[in-house]
N, C-alpha and C positions, 0 to 999 in steps of 0.2 A: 504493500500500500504506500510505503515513503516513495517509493519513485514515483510516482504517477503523482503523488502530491505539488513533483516539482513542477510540472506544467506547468502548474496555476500560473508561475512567475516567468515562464516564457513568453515571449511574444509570437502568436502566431502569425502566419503570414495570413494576410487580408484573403480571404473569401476562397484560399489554397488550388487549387488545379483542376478545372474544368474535366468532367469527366471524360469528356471527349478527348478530352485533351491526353489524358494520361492513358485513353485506351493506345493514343497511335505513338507516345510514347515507348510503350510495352513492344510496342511492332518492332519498332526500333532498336530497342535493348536486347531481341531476340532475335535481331539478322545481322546485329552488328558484332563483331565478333571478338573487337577489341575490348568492349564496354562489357561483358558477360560477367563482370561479376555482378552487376545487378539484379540478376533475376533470380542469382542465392545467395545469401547473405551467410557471411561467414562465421557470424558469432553463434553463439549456444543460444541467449534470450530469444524465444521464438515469438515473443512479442516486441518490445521496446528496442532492442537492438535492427529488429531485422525493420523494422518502420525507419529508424533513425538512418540506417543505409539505404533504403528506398528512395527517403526524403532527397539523401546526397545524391542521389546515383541520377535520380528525377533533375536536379537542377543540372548536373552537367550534358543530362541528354537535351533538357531545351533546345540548349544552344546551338545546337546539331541540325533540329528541324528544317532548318531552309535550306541548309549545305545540300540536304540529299533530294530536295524536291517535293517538299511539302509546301504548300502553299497557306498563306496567313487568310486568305478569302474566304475562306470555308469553313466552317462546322464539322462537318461530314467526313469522315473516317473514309467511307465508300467512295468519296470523291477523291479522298487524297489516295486513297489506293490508286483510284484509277488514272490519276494524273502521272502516276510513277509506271504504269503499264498496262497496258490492256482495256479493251474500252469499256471494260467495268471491275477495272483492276484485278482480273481474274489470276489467281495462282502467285500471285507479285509475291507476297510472302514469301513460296516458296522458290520462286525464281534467286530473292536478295539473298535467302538462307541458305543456297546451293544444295537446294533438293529438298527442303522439309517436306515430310509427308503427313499433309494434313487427315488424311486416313487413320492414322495410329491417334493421333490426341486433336479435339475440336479444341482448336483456341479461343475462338469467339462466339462460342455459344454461349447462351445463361448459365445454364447450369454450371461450367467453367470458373465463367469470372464472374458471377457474380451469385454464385452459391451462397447463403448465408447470412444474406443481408435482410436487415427487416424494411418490410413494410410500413412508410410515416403516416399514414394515411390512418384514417380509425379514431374510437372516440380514446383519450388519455387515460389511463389506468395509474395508479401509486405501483411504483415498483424500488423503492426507499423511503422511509419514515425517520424522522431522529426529533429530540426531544424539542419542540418547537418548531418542525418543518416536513416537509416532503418533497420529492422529486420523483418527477411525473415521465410518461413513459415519451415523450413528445419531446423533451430537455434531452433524453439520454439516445433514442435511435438516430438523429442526425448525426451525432459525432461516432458512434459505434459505428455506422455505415462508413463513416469517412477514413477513421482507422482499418477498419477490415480490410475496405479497399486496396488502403495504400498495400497492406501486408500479401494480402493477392497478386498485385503487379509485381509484389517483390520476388514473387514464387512461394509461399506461402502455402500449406496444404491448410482449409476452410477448418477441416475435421483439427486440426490438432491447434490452431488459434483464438477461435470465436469464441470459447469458454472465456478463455482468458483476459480474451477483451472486452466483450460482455464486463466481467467482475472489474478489470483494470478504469473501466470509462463510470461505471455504478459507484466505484470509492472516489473516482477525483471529481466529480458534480456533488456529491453530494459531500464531499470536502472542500469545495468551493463556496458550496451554501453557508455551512457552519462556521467557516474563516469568514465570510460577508457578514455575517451576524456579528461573530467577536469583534471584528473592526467596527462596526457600527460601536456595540456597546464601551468601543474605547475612545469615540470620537473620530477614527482615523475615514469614515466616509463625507466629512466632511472637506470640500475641496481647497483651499487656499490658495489666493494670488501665485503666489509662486510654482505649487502643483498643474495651477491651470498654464501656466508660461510653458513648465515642463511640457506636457500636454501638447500642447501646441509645436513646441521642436519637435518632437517625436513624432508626430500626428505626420509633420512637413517629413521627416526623415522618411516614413512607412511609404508613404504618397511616394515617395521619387523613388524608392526602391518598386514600387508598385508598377509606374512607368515604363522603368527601365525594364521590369520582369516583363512584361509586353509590349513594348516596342516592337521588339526580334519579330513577332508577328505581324505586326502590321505597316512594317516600312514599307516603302516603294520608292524606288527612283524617281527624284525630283521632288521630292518633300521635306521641308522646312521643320525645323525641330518643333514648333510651335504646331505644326501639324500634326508631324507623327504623337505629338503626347498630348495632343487632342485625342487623337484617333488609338491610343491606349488607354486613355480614359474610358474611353465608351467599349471598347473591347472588355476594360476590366469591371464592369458594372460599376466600381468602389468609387467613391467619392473623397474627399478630405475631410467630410463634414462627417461620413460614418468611420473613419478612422476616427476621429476627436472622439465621438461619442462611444464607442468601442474601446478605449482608452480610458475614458473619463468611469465607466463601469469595470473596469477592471484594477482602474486607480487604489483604490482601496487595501487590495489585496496585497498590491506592493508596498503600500505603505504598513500593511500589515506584516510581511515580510522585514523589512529595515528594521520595525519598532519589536519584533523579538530577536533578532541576531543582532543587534545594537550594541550588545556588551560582547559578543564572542572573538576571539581574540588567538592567536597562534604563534606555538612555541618553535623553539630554533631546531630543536629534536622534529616536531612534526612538520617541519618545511621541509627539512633532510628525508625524512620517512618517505616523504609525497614525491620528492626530486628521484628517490632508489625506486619507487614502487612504478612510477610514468617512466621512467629509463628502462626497467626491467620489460613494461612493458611493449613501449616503443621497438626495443629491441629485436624480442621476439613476434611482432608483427609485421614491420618492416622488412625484415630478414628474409620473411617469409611471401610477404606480397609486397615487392617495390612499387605496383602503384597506387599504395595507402602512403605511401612516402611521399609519391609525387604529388599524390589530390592533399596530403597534409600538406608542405607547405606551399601550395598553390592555395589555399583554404586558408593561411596563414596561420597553422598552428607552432605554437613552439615545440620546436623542434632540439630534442635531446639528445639521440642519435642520429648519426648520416652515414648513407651507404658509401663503400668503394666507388669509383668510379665517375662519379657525379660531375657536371661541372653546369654554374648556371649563364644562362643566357636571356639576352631581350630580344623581342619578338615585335616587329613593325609590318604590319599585316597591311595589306594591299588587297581589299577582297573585291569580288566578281560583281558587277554595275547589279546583277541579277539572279533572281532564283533557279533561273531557266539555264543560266551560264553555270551557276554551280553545279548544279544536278548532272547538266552533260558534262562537265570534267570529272565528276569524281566516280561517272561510270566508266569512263576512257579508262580513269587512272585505276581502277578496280583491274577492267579485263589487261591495263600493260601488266601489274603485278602479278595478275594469274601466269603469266608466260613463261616459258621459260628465254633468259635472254639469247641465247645462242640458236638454238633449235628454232624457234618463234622470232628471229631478226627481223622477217621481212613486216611480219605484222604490226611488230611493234613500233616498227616506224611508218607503217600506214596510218596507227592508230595515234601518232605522237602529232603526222602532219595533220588532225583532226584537233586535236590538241592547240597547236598554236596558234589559230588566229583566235579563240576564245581567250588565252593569256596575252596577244597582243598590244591591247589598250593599259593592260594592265603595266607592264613590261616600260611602257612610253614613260609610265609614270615613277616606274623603279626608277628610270635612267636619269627623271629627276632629281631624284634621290641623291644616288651614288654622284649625281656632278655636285653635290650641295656637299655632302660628306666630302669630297675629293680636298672643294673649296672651303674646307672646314669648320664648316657647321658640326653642332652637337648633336651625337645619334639622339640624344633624350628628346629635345627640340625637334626633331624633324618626325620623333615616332608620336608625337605630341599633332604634330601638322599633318602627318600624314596616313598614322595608322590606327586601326581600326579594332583592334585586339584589347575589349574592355578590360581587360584582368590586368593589362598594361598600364591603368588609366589609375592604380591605386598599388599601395602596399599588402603583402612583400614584394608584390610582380614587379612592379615600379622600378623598383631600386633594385632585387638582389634575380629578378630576373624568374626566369621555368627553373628547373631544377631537371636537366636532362641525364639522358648515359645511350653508349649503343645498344642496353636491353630495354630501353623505354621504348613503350606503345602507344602511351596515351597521343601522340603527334604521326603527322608521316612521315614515313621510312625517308623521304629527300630531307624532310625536315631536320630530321636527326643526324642522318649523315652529313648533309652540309654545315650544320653548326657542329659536330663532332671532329670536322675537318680542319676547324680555325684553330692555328698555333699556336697563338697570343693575345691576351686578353685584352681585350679593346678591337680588337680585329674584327670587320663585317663581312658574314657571305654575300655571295653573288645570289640575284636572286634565284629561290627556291620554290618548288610548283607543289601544294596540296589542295585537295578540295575545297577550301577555304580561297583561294587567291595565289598572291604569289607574299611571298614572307623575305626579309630579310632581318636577319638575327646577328646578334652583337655578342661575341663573346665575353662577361660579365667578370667570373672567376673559377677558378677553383673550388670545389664543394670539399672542404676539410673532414675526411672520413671519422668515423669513432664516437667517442661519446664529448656531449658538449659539458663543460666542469659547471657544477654547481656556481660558481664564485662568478662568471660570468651571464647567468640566470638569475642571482638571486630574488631580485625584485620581483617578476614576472613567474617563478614559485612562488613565492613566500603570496602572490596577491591569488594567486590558482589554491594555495591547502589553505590560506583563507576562504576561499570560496566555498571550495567543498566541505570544510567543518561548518561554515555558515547555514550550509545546505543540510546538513547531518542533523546538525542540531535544531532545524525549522522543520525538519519532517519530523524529528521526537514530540515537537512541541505539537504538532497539527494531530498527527499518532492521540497522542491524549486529550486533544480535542475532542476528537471522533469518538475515542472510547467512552469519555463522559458523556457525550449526544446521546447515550445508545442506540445508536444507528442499525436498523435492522433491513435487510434486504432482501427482494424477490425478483429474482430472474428469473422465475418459472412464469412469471406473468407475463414474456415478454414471447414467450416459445411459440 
């Protein structure tokens, strides 16, 4: 029950992923072959863990969507199949998966994906009581639908989650209730000038993150910033004024939070504890899957350990005028890759003079580039003017760069090799062709293998095993809330 408590204090994202949306997501994370740990999650928690990799694995496919020829136009799943092949996207699936045979497992039927799920419809029933309250069956199956779901795309078998999240979504609403109550009786729902300021930042922060999260849909050539987040607004149903108010009702709870871990406080023993236990583990998951290394510090996590090999680089992305120019290079470059080079010569350079005049315009504008670089301008400045690669646009990307090696996949194979190639740091490739555009990358530095020393972390520990005793000690305290509620529960009501 304390985990699920922490929610309360998360922020979620505004009105989370259209379902449609994450059906053709799924598509994607199941033909794409470098992104496959998405659809099983590698932790033991077959709830909380395997959502929280979902969650990640989901935002990094977004950004995928228009590369391979999805279109931001539509709704419709059946259309964007079919815009990727066949004149009612027949077999596409199995064409991109190189052979799935939808014979053996129905993907997209109900019973499939969306087994499990309850019905919102109906008159509300009590399915939790607690001393002074209830929660009704109408509060709890919106958000139970929406957890199952995610844990279904993640691969997920129905039979062995739904209990669980059933009881997991039943203790945190109705721990949500009971913490809304106590903050009441302490004054803490009341809002103050200052709360309301807070509010108001945050509200602006949400919004432009909101934006930004659908833009990628609805760009088009020849559209004005003022446009495109026009036209992400109305894509996102959300407004500013239900983020404020969605804030302003949650408000409480945070300030409920603060006002019990107010005194809690961490020793030099328990920063060191926290610093050996995130190394220990760092280590051995890293170790074992390098691209939890690379989505860490790409995610910007602090980072303890670093693998061999590694060196970082920046990325100044020159992408395609279009969705249509995407789609047809990163089929070209699909079927060059299948080939073999020597055996397959002749095709591949049938398939490459298809290729170039799509990189073309692109190419025109490298070459601006490289004469501005020649005449010495700063790569930061020019990837600033001229590239397109938002993860570049902020820290750690900004400054310390991708975090590449020649076994990474998360990029393309030219990608890597051509920034694997630069001698000297400060050194820029010529440019580089992936579905995305064409890239030119700046060799950054050296990735210092081993373990990073405590004495160099300390602040950024010592404020992380604050956190999480904060957290430890806010779900004992919420723990004994509940228990003195006597809160009593019926999920049979819900069946």
């Amino acid at each position: 029950m304390a985990n699920e408590m922490k929610r309360s204090r998360k922020r979620r994202r505004a009105q989370g992923i259209p379902m449609l949306l994450m059906i053709v997501l799924l598509i994607i994370a199941l033909v794409m072959g470098g992104l496959a740990g998405f659809a099983i999650a590698r932790k033991a928690d077959p709830t909380r863990a395997q959502l929280l990799k979902a969650n990640a694995r989901i935002l990094e496919l977004e950004n995928t969507l228009t590369l391979i020829g999805f279109s931001p136009d539509t709704d419709s799943p059946e259309e964007w199949l079919s815009e990727m092949g066949g004149s009612e996207g027949d077999d596409i699936a199995s064409e991109l998966s190189g052979g799935y045979d939808d014979s053996e497992q129905e993907v997209w039927g109900d019973e499939d994906l969306l087994s499990g799920t309850l019905d919102e419809g109906g008159e509300p029933v009590v399915v939790a009581e607690f001393d002074g309250g209830e929660l009704l069956s109408t509060e709890v199956i919106p958000e139970y639908n929406d957890q199952l779901t995610t844990l279904i795309l993640s691969g997920a078998n129905v039979d062995d989650v739904s209990d669980s999240v059933l009881n997991s979504v039943l203790h945190y609403l109705a721990g949500e209730k009971i913490i809304a109550r106590k903050a009441a009786e302490l004054g803490l729902d009341k809002l103050s000038d200052e709360d309301l300021k807070d509010i108001e930042a945050e509200a602006a922060e949400v919004y432009a993150e909101q934006l930004n999260y659908y833009s990628a849909f609805v760009t088009k050539p020849g559209m004005d910033e003022a446009e495109i987040q026009e036209a992400a607004a109305q894509e996102s149903g959300v407004t500013l004024e239900d983020i404020k108010e969605e804030l302003k009702a949650s408000w409480p709870t945070k300030k409920f939070y603060d006002y019990t871990v107010k005194d809690v406080t961490v020793t030099d023993a328990e920063i060191q504890k926290y610093y050996r236990d995130t190394l220990a583990e760092q280590k051995e998951s890293y170790t074992q899957n390098h691209d939890e290394y690379e989505f860490a510090h790409t995610d910007g996590e602090l980072l303890l350990y670093n693998l061999e090999g590694y060196r970082a680089v920046r990325n100044l992305l020159i992408p395609f005028s279009s969705d249509e120019d995407a789609a047809k290079a990163s089929g070209l470059l699909e079927q060059i890759e299948a080939l073999d080079p020597i055996g397959d010569a002749d095709k591949i350079r049938d398939l490459q003079s298809e290729l170039d005049p799509l990189y073309a315009p692109l190419e025109k504008t490298a070459q601006q580039v490289v004469k501005k670089l020649q005449d010495g301008e700063d790569f930061l400045s020019l990837m600033d003017a001229y590239g397109e690669d938002e993860a570049m646009l902020s820290d750690p990307a900004r400054t310390e760069g991708y975090y590449i090696s020649d076994d990474s996949y998360l990029f393309s194979a030219e990608f890597i090799e051509g920034s694997m190639l630069l001698e000297q740091p400060g050194d820029v490739s010529s440019p580089l062709r992936s579905s995305a555009g064409l890239h030119l990358t700046q060799y950054v530095s050296d990735v210092t293998p081993g373990e990073v020393p405590l004495e160099s972390v300390y602040e950024q520990i010592k404020d992380a095993a604050l956190a999480q005793k904060q957290d430890d000690y806010y779900d004992q305290a919420t723990d004994a809330l509940l228990d003195a509620a006597n809160v009593k529960y019926y999920p049979e009501r819900l069946q």
